[in-house]
N, C-alpha and C positions, 0 to 999 in steps of 0.2 A: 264112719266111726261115731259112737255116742259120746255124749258129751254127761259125766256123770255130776252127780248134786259135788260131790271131792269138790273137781275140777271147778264147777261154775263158782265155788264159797271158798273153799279151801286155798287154794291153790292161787287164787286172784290176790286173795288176803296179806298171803306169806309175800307176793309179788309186792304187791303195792307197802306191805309193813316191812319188806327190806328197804324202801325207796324212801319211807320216814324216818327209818335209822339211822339212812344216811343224809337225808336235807338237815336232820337234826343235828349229828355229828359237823354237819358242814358250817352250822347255822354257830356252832356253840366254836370251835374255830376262829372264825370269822368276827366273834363279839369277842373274843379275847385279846384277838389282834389287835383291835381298833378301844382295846380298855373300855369295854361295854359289861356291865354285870351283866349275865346272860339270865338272873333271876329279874331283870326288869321288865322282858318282854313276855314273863309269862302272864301277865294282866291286861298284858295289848288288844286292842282291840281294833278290828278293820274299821269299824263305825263304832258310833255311841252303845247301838242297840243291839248290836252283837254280842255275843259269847265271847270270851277269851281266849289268847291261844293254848293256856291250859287247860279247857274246858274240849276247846277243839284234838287238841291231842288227845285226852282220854277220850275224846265220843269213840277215835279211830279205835283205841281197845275196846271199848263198850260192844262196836258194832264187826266186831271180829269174834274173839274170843269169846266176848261176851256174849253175842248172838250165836254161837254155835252152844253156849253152853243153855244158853233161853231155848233152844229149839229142844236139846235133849231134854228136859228137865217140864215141856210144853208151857213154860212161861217167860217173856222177858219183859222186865220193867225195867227202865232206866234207874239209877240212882238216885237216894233223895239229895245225897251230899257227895260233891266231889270231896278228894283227901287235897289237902292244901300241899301240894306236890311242889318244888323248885324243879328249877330245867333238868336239871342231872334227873333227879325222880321222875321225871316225864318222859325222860330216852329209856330210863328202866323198867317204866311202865309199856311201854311198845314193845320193848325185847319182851319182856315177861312175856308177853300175850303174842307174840314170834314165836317162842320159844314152846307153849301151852296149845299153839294151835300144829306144830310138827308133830305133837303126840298124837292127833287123832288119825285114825287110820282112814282109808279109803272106804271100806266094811261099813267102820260104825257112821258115818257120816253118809253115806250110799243109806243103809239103812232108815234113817230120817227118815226117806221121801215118803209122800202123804199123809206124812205125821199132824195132827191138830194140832196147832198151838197157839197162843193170845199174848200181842202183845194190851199191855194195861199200863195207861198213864194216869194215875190218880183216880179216879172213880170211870175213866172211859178203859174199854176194853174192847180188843179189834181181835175178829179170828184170823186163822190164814192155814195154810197148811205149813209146813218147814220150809217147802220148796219158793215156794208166793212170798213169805214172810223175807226167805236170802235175798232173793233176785228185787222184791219191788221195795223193800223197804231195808234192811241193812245195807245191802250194798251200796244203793245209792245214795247212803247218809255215812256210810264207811268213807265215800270218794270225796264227798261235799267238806266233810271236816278235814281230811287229810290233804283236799286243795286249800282249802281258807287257814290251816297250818299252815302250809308252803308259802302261800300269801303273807302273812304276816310274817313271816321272815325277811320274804322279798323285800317289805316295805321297809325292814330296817337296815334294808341295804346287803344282805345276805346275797353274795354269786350262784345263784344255783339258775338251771336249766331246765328243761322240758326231761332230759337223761335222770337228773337227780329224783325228781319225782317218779318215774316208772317203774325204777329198782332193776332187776336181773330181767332181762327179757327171755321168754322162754323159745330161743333158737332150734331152727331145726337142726337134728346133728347127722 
């Protein structure tokens, strides 16, 4: 069986942005319990020099939604400004871009593949094709933000698992 551009982008997306839904949901739970604003830890930070974890949540839309929407369009550039989001705004922000990437079909996303596109960060511009551009650089910047999310929950003491962050496993039936 091939394994389609859907499958490799798509379909990983929706998997792992149901699994932030819910560390999130779990995350905001769990600071209510213990009388935590849950708008505190959105300036958390793992280290000094890190990004925050509302910077970390939006990269995971950025490099979902927003990379599928870079590949059709042949350009993705990050944002120059994040929107100053609270926790609630940041699980809305995941759903949204959950929610934006069920609309695409298998067709128009199959369709991509060997499409030219660049991504451009300030005056540097990198090619790649749609395909090169999912698999070596979204992807693996989709996972990185959305563990170092999970992490900075962890750290504040949030119960979540190895299950929490996977989302729906897709079982054979």
């Amino acid at each position: 069986m091939a394994v389609s551009l859907y499958d490799l982008s798509v379909v990983n997306f929706l998997q792992t942005l149901g699994g932030v839904e819910g560390f999130l949901a779990r995350g905001l739970a769990h600071l209510k319990e213990k009388n935590i604003d849950p708008n505190e830890i959105v300036e958390t930070r793992l280290f000094p020099d890190m990004l925050p974890f509302r910077f970390q949540v939006l990269a995971v839309t950025a490099h979902s939604i927003g990379a599928m929407r870079g590949v059709k369009a042949g350009l993705f550039a990050p944002p120059a400004q994040l929107p100053p989001l609270d926790y609630v705004g940041l699980q809305k922000a995941v759903t949204d871009a959950r929610e934006a990437l069920q609309q695409l079909t298998p067709a128009e996303v199959n369709g991509f593949e060997g499409k030219d596109m660049v991504f451009q960060i300030r005056d540097t511009k990198m090619p790649f094709t749609a395909e090169s551009f999912l698999q070596s650089f979204s992807l693996p910047n989709f996972y990185f933000h959305a563990t170092t999310a999970y992490d900075i929950l962890r750290t504040k003491g949030v119960p979540l698992g190895k299950r929490d962050f996977l989302g729906k496993l897709r079982l054979k039936r």
